[in-house]
N, C-alpha and C positions, 0 to 999 in steps of 0.2 A: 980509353974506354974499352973493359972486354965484351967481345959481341957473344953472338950464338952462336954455335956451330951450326954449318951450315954444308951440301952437299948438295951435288944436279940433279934435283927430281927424284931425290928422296922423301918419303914419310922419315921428315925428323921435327924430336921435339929438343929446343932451342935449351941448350944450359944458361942457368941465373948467371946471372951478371958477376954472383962470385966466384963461379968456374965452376961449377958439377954439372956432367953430363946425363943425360936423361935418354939413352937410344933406343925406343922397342923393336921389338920381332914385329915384320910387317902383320899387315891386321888382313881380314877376309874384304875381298872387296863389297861397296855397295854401291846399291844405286845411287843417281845423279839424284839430289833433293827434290827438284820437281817430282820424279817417279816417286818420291816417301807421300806423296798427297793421296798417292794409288795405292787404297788397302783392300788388299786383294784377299776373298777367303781362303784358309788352311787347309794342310795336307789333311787327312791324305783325299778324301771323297770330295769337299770342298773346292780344294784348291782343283782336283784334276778337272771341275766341272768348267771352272776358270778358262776359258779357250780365248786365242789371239786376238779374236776381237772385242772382247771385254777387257782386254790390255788395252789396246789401242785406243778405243773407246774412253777410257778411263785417262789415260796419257793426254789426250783432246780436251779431256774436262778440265785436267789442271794447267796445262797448257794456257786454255784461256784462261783461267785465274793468275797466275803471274804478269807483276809488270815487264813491261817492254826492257829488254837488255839496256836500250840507253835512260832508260827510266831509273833500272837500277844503279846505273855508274853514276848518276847525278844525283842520285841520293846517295852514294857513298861518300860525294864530292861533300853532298851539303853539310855531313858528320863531320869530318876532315875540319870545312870552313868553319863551323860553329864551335871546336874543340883549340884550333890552332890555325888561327885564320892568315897567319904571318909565313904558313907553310902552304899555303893552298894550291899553289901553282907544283910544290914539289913533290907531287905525287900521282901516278897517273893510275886508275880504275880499270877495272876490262872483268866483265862478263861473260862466263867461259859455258855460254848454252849447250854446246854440242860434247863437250865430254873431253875435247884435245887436249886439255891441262888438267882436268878433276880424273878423267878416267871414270869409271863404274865410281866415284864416291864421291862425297861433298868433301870438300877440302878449300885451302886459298895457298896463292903460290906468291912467294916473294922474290922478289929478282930487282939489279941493279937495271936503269935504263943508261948505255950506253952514250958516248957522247955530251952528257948533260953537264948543265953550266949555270950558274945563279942567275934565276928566272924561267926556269926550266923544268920538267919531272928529274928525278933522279932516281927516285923508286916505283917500280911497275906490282903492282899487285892485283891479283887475276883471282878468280872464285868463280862459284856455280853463283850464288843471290849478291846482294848488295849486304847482308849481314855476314857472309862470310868477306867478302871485300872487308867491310869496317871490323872484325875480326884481324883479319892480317894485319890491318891499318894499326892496331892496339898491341898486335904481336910483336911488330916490327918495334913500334915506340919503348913496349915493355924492356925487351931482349938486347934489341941495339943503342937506343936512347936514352935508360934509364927513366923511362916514365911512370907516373901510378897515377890511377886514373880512380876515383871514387865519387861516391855521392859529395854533394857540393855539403852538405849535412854531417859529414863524417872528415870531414878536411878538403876537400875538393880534390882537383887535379895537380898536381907536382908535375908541371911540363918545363920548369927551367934549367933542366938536364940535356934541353933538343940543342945542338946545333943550331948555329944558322943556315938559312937557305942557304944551298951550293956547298954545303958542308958535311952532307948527311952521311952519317958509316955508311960504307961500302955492304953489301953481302958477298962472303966471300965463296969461292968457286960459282957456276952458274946462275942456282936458284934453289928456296927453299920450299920447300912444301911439307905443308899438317893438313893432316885428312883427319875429319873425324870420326872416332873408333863407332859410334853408333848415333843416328845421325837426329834427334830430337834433344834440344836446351830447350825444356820448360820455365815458364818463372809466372810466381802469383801463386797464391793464395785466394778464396772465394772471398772471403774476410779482409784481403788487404788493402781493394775500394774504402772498406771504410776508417781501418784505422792508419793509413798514409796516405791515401790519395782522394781524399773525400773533400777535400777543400782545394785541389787541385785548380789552374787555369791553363790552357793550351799552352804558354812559356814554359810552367813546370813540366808539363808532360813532352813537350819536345825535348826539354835535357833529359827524361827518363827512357824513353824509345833509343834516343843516341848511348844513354848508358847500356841499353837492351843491346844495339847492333854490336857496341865496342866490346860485350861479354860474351859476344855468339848466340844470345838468346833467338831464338827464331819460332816456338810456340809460347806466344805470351796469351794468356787470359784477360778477355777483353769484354768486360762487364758494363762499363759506363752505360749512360742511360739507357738502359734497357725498359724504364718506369715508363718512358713515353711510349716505347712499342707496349709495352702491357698497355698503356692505356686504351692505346686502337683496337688491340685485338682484342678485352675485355667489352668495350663499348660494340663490337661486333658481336657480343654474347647478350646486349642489352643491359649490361652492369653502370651505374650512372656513377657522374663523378665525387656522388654523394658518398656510392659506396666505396668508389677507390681512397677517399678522406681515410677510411674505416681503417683502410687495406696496406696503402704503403706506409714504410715508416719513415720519418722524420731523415735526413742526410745522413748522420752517423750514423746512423743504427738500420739500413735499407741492405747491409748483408743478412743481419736476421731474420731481416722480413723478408727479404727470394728468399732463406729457409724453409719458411714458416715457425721461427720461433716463436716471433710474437707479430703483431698487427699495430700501427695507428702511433706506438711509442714515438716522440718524439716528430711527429707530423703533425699537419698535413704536407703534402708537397702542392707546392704551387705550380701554377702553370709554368711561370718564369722556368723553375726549376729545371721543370718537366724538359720545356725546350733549349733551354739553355744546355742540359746534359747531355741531350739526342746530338745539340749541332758540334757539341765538343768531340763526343763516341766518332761522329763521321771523320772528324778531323785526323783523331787520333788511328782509325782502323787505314785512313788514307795512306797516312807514312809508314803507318805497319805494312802494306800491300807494296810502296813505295821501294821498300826496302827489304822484300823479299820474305818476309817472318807470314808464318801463317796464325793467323787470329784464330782463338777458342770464343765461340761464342757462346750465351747463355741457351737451355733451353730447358723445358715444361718439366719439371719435378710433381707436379699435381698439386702446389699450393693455389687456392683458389678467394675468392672474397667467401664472405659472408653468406652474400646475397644471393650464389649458382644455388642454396638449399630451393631458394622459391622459384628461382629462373626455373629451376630441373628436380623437382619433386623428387622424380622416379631413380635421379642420379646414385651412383653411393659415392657420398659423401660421408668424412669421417671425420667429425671432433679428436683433433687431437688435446693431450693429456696439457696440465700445467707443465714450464720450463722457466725455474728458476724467478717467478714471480714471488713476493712477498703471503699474499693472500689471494692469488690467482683472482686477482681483478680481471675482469670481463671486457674491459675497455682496451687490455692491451694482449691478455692472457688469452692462449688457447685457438690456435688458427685451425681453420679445414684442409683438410687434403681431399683432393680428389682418387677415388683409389685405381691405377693404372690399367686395370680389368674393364673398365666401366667404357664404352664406344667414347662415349665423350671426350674421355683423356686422348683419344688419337684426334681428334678434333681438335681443338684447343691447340694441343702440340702441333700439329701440322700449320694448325694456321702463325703459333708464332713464330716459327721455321720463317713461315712464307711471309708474314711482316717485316724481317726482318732482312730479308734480300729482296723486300723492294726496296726499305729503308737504304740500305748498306750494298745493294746488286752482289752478285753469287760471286763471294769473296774467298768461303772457306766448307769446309765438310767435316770440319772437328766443332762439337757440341759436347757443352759441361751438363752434365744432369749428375743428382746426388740425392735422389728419392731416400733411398735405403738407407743414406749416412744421417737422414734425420726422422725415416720413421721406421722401426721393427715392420718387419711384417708381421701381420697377426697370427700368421701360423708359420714351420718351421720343414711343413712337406714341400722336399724339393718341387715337386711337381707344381705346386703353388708358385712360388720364387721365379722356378722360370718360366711360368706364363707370363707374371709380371713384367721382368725383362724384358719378355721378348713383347707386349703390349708399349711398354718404354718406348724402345728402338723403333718399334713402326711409326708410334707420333713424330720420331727425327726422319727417318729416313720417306715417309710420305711428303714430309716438305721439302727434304733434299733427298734425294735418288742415292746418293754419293756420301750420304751423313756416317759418321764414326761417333759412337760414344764415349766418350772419354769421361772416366771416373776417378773419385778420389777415393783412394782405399782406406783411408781412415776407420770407416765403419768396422773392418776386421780384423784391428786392435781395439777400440773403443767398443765394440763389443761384440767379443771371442765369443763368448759364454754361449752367443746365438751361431756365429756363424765358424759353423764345423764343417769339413772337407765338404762334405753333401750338398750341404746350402750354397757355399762358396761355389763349388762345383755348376749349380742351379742355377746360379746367378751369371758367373762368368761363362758360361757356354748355350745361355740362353737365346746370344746372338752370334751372327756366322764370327770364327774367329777371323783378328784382320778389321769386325768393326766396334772394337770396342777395346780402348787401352785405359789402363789401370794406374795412377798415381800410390808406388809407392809410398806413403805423404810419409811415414816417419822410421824412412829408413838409416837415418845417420845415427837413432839410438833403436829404432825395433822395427830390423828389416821383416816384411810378412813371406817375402820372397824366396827367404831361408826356409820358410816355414810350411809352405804351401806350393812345391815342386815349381818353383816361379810361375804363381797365379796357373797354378794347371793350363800353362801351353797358352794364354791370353798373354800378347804383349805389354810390358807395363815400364813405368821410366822408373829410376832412383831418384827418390828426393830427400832434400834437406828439410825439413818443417825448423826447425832451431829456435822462432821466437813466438811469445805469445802474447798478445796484447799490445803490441806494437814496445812493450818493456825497455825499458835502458838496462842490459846488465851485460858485461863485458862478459860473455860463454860459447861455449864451443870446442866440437869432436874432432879436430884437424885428423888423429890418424883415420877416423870413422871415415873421414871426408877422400882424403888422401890412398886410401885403400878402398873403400866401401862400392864404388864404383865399378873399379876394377873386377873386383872379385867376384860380384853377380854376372858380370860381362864373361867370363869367364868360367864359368860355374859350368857343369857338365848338363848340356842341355838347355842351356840359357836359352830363353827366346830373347835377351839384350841383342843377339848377334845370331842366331840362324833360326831364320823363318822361310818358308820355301820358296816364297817371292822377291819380299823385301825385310830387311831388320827394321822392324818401326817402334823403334822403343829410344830410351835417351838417360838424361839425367833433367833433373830440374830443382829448384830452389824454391817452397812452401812456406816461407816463412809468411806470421801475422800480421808482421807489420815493417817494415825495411828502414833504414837511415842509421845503423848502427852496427859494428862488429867488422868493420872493413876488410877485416885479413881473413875471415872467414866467408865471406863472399866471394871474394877475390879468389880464393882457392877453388872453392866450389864450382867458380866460372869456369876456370883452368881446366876442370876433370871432364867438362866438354870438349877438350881435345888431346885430352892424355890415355895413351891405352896402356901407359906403367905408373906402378904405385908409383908416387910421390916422396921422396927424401926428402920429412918436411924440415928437419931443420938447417938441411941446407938450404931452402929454398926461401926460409925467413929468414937469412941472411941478404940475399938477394932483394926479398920486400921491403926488407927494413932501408936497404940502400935504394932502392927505388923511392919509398914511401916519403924520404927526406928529402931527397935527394944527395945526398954524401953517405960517404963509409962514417961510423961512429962504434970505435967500441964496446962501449958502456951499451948505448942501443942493442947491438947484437947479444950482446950478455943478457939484456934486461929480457929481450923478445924470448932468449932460449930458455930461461925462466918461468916467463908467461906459458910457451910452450907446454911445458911439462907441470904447470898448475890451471890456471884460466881456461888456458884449450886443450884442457887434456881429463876433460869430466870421462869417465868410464862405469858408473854408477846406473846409468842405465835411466834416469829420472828425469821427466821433461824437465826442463829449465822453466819456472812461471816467477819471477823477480818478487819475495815476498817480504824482503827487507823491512824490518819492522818502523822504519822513517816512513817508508810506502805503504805499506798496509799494514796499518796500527791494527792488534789485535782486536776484537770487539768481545772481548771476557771479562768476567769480574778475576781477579785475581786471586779468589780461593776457591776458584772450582779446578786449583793445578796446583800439585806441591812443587816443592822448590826442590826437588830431585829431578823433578819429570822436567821442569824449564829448563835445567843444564843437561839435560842430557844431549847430544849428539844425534839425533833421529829427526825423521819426517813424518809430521804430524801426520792423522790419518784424512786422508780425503776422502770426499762423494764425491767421486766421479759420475758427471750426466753426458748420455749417451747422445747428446745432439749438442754438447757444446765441444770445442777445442779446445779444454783446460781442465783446472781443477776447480773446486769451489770449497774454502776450507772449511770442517765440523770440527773443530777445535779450534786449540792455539794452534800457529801458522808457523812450522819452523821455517827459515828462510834454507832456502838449499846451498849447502855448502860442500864442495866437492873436492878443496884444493888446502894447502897451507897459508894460511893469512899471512904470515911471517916470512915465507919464501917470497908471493906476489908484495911487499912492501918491500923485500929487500931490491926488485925491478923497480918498485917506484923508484927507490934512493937511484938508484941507475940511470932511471929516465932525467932526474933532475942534476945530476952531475952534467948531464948532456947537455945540460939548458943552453948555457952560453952560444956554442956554436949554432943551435937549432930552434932558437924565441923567436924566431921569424919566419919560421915555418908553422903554414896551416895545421898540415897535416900532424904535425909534431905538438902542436898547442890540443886539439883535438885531443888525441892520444892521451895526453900530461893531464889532461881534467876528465878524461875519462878514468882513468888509472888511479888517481886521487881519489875520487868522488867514491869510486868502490870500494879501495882502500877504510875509505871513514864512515861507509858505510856499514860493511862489515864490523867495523868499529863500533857502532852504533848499536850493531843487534847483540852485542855480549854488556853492552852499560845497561839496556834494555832491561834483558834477563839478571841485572846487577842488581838492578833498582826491583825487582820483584822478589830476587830473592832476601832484599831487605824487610820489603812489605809481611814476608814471610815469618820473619824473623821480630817483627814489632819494632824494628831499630828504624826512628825516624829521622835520624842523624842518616844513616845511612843510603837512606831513599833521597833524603833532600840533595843530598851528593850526585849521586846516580841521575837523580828528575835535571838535575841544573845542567849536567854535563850531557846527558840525551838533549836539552832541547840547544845548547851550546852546536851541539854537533851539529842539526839542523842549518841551525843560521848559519854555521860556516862553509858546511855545503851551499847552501843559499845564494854568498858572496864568492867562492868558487867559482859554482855554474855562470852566475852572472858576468864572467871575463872572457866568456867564449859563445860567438852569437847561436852555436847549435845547440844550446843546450838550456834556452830562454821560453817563456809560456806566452810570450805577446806574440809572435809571428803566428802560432795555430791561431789563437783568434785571430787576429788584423784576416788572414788568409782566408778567415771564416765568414764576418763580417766583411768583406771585398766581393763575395760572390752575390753579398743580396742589390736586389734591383728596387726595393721597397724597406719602410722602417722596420715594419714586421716579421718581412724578411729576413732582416739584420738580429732584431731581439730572438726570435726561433733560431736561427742558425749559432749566435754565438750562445745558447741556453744549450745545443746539439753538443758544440764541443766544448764546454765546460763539463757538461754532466757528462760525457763517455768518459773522459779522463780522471774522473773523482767518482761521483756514485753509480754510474752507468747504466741503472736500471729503477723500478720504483722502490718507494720506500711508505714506511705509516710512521708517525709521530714517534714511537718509540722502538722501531724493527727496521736495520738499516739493509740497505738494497741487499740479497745473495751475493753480487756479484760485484762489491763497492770495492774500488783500488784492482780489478782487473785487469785496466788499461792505465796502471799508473807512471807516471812519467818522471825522471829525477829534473826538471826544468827548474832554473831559477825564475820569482814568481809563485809558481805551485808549493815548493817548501816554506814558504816563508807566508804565505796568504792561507794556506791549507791544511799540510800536511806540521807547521809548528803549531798555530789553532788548536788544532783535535788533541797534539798531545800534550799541549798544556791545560788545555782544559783536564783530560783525564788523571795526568799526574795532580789539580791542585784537590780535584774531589780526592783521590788516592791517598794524599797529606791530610787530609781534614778528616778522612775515615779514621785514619791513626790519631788524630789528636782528639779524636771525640770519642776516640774507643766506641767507634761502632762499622758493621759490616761497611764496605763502598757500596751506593748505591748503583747501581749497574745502569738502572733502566734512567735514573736522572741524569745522566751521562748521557746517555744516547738520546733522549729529548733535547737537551742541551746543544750536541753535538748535530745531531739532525736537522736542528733549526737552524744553524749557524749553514748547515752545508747546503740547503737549500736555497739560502739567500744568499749562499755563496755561486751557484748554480745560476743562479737569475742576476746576477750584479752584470756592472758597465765599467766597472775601472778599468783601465789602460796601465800594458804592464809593457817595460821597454821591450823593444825590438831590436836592439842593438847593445852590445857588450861594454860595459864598464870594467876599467878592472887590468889591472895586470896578471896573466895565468901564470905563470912562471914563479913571481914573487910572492903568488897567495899562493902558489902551492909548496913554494920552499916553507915558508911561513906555518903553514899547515901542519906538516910533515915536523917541523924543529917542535912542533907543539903537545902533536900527539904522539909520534913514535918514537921521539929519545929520548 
């Protein structure tokens, strides 16, 4: 087995297991991670007014907020035990508070424990938190072991490359050590509560926290019931729970509503609910604090009920506009904002600050607020902008002394047009710099950082955003990924890496919704401890032999393929999965010639400034970015592989994901086959085209169905398991059926905006759904031609809309467990369609 290279108390980073070396030029030292909790303000007047006992002072704060050193080794322990529990003993933890092994930075050190014997440690691994511990812990496995460690959703962990106990590689010379280049792993999305983790139970969320520790993550977003604290501090404003009915919305849909996109969708919440989520949150911020990560908690955006209009006459309160409702019904359309000017909004905000460290005791000093990413301001004079701001920050920092704003910069791509150097300017230096950091959100395809002298001197992380809707589509930037990091770290003037206190900036991971693209996570983890580019295709040589666990050539062939088509989008366009299986167009077929459907382009969008996507005014071209023929000829690869690897998780995973795109793809050209027949009057040639699109379907269908990640009955059962009552049950699984299919409202003949946003390729869903709609639309489509007259559009979508709403509201039971051989239906597959 080749290990990493390794050297005494060097910053190295460990060559893949197929032999390439990765050595940087030492990096600027930093502080020990507890000092990143201390954001100190900036040069030059700022910072000088900064004097040693507001260090020290501030050092005391966080101080108390960390658990106890043996708090932490016991939570490194209990990753370890719950990962690889037949290793448990062979590993020893150690805590490295005082700086004698990290030095000025956060880092984790690897080293052999001498003397050791089966039953014994044999590796000693040492860190500032308990996530840098479990860090090493995944480094050591990755580099010496050959392990790959992924969501149990995406193929799980591949740990039968470990040794036995008392067998463990050696590290050779002394010990090794990885420091990281800038010391915040973000991860989450505001959005990603509801489209992965909304049906969550304290099981699932403890293998997610351990997937956090084993990735480095240490600023995770920590959202969960936040509904119960609203509820208190709402009822503290005399708001009844009449009107909270009004206010929150329904489980799936409760990220829109802390928005304020819409109100009441898909609710009420129950009490159950209420308490059930509160006693989960505590559980869950427990192990985060256990393990060293510091929690982002939510705070006061100015969304408010209804009912503050009567409570507070005098208040300003502002109606905001329609978002993406059908006919801006009232019932769900159109929430309040409170406007940050107004005394009240530091009220409110202060109080839910202070609800929430009594709830939770003073845990943390990082707070999410995202006012501006969901409302313009009404005017555009800086002098306005940062009043506002700085109104913001006092409602955080009056409840905590020590509160940091942390923002998602989303708003200044989504919309430039508003915010120009000035405003930006306004905005971000409205509070001392130091308390307030900036989520690059979409910097893997449109850094702002380039753009905007890196947020004028505000510290801000790099992040991945990559998926939307929580989508199934095999995409991804590897070199964006692989270099992207770097390069701002680096950049002349970066505040990634010199700030005149501390570097408080990082990388972190945005995506909508997680459980899919494994090698692109993976990498993404990595670039929290790499301060040199990445040689990615050496280092998917390495994954690929990790990932299976064995060398395979055909694999390495098929990955450096993918490489330079799937993960090698450069096009510049979000990825939003529009596959026409998925999101059937909702057009009649001659408001588009049959030039315009083959061409090659990206239909045109309305983009809305307070969602994270598209929303399509046309037909929907599906984004294609790569050679369909290149990525089939890795399929043929991946299945030459079969024999040796049909017994591998991670390799069955793979093989139906890779398929399923494959015939996808495939799908969206019979699609435009079949219209451009309709075009043509040739009903020979539609019926061809209609047979073989809905052919496609089903055989996706029975596909997906042979591998349990990729099935529709587990979201419900998960859905239906959280209720405590029948009603419960009926509301809850009506929550995620509809986010997944029409997501929003609809009227008898006008289908939701935002229908197939959150669409999923599950078997189950194509076959109960997504074949439904398009055979319904293909037989009116045949009948129009045989009656020689126009397709009725609107009879379609009556038809179609009825069917989906009682598809919405149904109780059928869909398996929860895989039928099916993946291997054989996808050779099968492949002899049918591609040769």
């Amino acid at each position: 087995m080749p290990h990493a290279c390794s050297c005494e108390d060097q910053r190295t980073e460990p060559e893949p297991l197929a032999g390439f070396a990765m050595r940087p030029p030492p990096s600027p030292p930093l502080l020990p991670l507890l000092l990143l909790l201390l954001l100190l303000p900036s040069p030059p007047a700022a910072a000088a007014a900064a004097g040693p006992a507001s260090l020290e002072a501030l050092r005391a704060a966080a101080g108390r907020r960390a658990a106890s050193p043996a708090t932490q080794e016991r939570a490194a322990a209990g990753v370890l035990r719950r990962l690889l529990p037949s290793h448990a003993l062979s590993f020893r933890f150690q805590i490295d508070p005082k700086g004698g092994v990290c030095g000025d930075s956060s880092c984790f050190r690897i080293s052999n424990v001498d003397g050791s014997s089966k039953g014994r440690a044999e590796i000693l691994i040492q860190g500032n938190t308990a996530v840098e511990l479990a860090s090493g812990l995944h480094w050591y496995l990755k580099y010496w072991c050959g392990v790959h460690i992924s969501w149990d959703k995406t193929g799980g962990a591949q740990l039968a490359s470990v040794p036995s106990p008392g067998s463990l590689p050696r590290v050779k010379e002394t010990a090794v050590k990885v420091e990281r280049p800038v010391p915040w792993n973000y991860y989450q999305n505001v959005v990603t509560s509801s489209y992965s983790f909304v049906w969550w139970d304290w099981r699932r969320w403890e293998k997610e926290i351990d997937w956090m520790a084993l990735q480095g993550i240490n600023l995770p977003l920590a959202f969960t019931g936040q509904e119960a604290v609203w509820q208190k501090v709402f009822k503290s404003f005399n708001v009844t729970d009449r009107d909270l009915d009004d206010f929150f919305g329904g489980p799936a849909f409760l990220a829109w509503a802390r928005m304020g996109n819409l109100h009441a969708w898909g609710g009420p919440l129950s009490q159950n609910w209420l308490d059930q989520q509160l006693a989960l949150q505590k559980k869950i911020l427990s192990r985060m604090i256990e393990l060293g990560m510091v929690p982002v908690l939510p705070s006061f955006s100015g969304n408010v009920p209804v009912a503050f209009k009567k409570l507070f006459p005098s208040a300003s309160i502002t109606r905001l506009g329609e978002w993406n409702t059908v006919d801006g019904n009232p019932r769900w359309c159109c929430t309040y904002i409170l406007d940050p000017s107004d005394a009240l909004f530091i009220d409110v905000g202060q109080a839910f600050i202070k609800q929430q460290m009594k709830e939770y005791g003073d845990i943390t000093s990082i707070y999410n607020c995202d006012t501006f990413n969901e409302n313009t301001p009404p005017t555009n004079e800086p002098a306005y902008i940062s009043s506002l701001g700085s109104a913001i920050y006092q409602a955080m920092s009056r409840g905590n002394k020590d509160a940091v704003w942390l923002m998602q910069g989303w708003l200044f791509y989504s919309d430039a047009a508003f915010w120009k150097e000035s405003q930006m300017k306004a905005l971000l230096h409205s509070v001392p710099i130091g308390k307030m950091m900036v989520l690059d959100l979409f910097a893997d395809v449109k850094p702002i950082w380039q753009t905007s002298s890196q947020f004028y001197g505000v510290p801000y992380i790099w992040c991945m955003l990559h998926n939307f809707g929580g989508n199934i589509e095999m995409y991804g930037v590897l070199d964006s990924i692989s270099s992207g990091p770097i390069d701002a770290r680096r950049s002349y003037n970066s505040t990634m890496v010199h700030f005149t206190f501390i570097p408080y900036v990082g990388v972190g991971m945005c995506m909508e919704g997680i459980e899919h693209n494994p090698v692109v996570y993976e990498l993404m983890s990595e670039m929290a401890f790499r301060s040199q580019k990445v040689e990615v295709e050496d280092w998917l040589k390495s994954y690929s032999y990790r990932r299976y666990g064995q060398s395979n050539v055909e694999i390495q062939k098929a990955w450096a393929i993918l490489y330079h088509t799937i993960y090698n989008c450069t096009d510049g366009i979000a990825d939003h999965n529009k596959d026409y299986i998925v999101e059937f167009p909702d057009i009649s077929p001659s408001s588009f010639s049959s030039q315009y459907s083959k061409r090659k382009i990206i239909s045109h969008v309305r983009k809305h400034p307070r969602f994270l996507g598209e929303v399509s005014a046309s037909l929907p071209q599906p984004h294609l970015w790569y050679s369909t023929e290149e990525a089939v000829k890795s399929l043929e690869l991946f299945l030459k592989a079969g024999n040796g690897l049909s017994e591998s998780l991670t390799y069955r995973y793979d093989l139906v994901d890779l398929t399923r795109q494959s015939l996808s793809k495939l799908a969206n050209k019979v699609y435009l086959d079949a219209m451009d027949s309709y075009q043509k009057r040739d009903s020979s040639g539609l019926n061809f085209h209609t047979k073989k699109f809905l052919e496609l379907i089903m055989d996706i269908e029975t596909l997906l169905a042979s591998d349990d990640n990729f099935l529709l009955g587990p979201w419900l059962e998960t859905a239906k398991n959280l209720a405590m009552t029948e009603d419960e049950r009926k509301q809850y699984e009506w929550n995620a059926r509809t986010q997944v299919t029409m997501w929003y409202d609809d009227t008898k003949t006008e289908q939701s905006k935002l229908h197939d946003y959150a669409n999923k390729f599950w078997s189950g869903l194509l076959k109960s759904y997504y074949h439904p709609r398009a055979s319904k639309y293909f037989t009116r489509l045949s009948r129009s031609l045989q009656e020689n007259r126009s397709f009725q559009l609107e009879e379609w979508r009556r038809d179609w809309i009825s069917y989906s709403n009682e598809w919405q509201s149904g109780k059928e039971l869909y398996p929860v467990k895989a039928t099916g051989d993946a291997l054989a239906i996808s050779r099968y597959l492949f002899a049918k369609y591609f040769r």
